[in-house]
C-alpha positions in Angstrom: 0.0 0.0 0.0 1.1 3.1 -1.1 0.8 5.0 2.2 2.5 1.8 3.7 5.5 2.5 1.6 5.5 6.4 1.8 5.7 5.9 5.6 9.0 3.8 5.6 10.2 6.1 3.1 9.6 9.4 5.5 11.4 7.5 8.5 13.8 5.8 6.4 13.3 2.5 7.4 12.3 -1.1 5.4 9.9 -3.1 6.1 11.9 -5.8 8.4 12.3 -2.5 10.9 11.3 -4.1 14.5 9.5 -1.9 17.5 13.5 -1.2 18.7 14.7 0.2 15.0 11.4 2.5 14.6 11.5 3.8 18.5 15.4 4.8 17.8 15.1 6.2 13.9 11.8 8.2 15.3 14.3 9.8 18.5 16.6 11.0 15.6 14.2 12.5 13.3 12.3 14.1 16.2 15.8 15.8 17.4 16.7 17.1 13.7 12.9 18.7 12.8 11.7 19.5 16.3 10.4 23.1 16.3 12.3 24.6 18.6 15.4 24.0 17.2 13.6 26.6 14.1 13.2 29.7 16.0 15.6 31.6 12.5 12.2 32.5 10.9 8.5 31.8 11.4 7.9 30.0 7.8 11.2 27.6 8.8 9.5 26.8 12.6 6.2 26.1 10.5 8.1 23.6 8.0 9.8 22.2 11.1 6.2 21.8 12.6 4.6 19.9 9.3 7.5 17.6 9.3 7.3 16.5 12.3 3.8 16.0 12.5 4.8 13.6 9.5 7.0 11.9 11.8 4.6 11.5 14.4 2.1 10.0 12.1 4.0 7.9 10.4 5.6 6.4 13.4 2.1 5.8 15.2 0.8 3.9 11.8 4.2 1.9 11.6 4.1 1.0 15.2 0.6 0.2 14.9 1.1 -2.6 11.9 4.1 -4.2 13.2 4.6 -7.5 13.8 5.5 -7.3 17.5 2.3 -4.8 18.2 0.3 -7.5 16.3 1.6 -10.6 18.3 0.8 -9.1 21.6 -2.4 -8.2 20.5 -3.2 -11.5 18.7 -5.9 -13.4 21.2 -7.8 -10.4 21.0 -7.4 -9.9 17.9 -8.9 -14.1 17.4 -11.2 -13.4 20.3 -13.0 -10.6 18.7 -13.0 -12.1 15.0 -13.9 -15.7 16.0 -16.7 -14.9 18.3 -17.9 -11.2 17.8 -20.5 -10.5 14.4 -19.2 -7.8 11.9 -21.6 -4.9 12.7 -20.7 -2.5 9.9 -17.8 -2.6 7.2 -16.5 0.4 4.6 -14.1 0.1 1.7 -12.0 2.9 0.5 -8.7 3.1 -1.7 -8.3 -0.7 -0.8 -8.6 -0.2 2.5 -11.6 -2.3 4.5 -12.8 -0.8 7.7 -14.9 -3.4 9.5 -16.8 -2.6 13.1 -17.4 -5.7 15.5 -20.3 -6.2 17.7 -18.1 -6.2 20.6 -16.6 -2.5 20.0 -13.3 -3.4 18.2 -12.8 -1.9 14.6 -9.7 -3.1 12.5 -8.3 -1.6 9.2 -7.4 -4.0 6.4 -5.3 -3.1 3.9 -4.3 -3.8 0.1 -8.0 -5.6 0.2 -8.9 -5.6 -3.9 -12.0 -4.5 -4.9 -13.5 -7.6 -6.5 -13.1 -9.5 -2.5 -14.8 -6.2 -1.2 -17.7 -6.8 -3.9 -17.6 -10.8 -3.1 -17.9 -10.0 0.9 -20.8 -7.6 0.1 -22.9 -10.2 -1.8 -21.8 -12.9 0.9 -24.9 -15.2 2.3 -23.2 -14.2 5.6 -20.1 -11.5 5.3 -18.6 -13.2 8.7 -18.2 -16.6 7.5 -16.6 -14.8 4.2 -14.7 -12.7 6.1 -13.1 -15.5 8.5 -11.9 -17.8 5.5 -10.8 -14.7 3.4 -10.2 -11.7 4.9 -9.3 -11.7 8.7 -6.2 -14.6 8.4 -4.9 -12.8 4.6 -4.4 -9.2 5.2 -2.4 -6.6 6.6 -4.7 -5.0 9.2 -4.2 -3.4 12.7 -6.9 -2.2 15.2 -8.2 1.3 15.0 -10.5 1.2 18.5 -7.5 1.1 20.4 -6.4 4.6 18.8 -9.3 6.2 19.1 -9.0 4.9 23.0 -5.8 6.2 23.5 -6.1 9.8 21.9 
């Protein structure tokens, strides 16, 4: 996924990074674009600002997709997809949003539109979603960020 990509690009790392690699690389770019360090001019402190906004972002979604984030949050994760009825799902720019009866919401990503049209004319989207969704894409919880901000 394109935003995927343009996120390791910004921080400069591949996609093998671990938790450790991202925290460090993120401490480094925060030090060199931290506002304060831009007080020359107001349009360089404003640059300085976007940038690391970018930073931020990009570090949060990395962290969020990881493979370690995803392993400690894997029983739930199984919990909540085994046992828990899809409530409400969107699709946009290959990216499937689907809401759970029990609260959780998870992103999906690089989901092509012709699975999006097959879950939508499912007899029952779960059962689709269990064998070809939840266990075959890239996906990491979004009710645990809207939680935490």
């Amino acid at each position: 996924m394109k935003k995927i990509v343009d996120y390791r690009k910004l921080l400069g790392v591949t996609k093998d990074a671990d938790l450790q690699e991202l925290k460090t690389v993120y401490r480094g770019l925060m030090k060199a674009w931290h506002p304060d360090k831009f007080q020359d001019s107001n349009e360089s402190k404003l640059a300085a600002e976007d940038k690391s906004k970018s930073i931020i972002e990009a570090y949060h979604f990395l962290v969020s997709i990881a493979p370690e984030t995803r392993a400690q949050s894997f029983a739930d994760y199984t919990l909540t997809t085994t046992t828990a009825a899809i409530a409400d799902f969107e699709y946009k720019s290959q990216i499937l949003t689907v809401s759970f009866t029990d609260g959780n919401t998870y992103e999906y990503f690089d989901v092509p539109k012709a699975v999006y049209i097959k879950l939508i004319n499912a007899d029952s989207p779960g059962r689709f979603a269990r064998r070809h969704i939840f266990g075959t894409y890239l996906y990491r919880s979004t009710s645990k960020l809207v939680a935490s901000a």
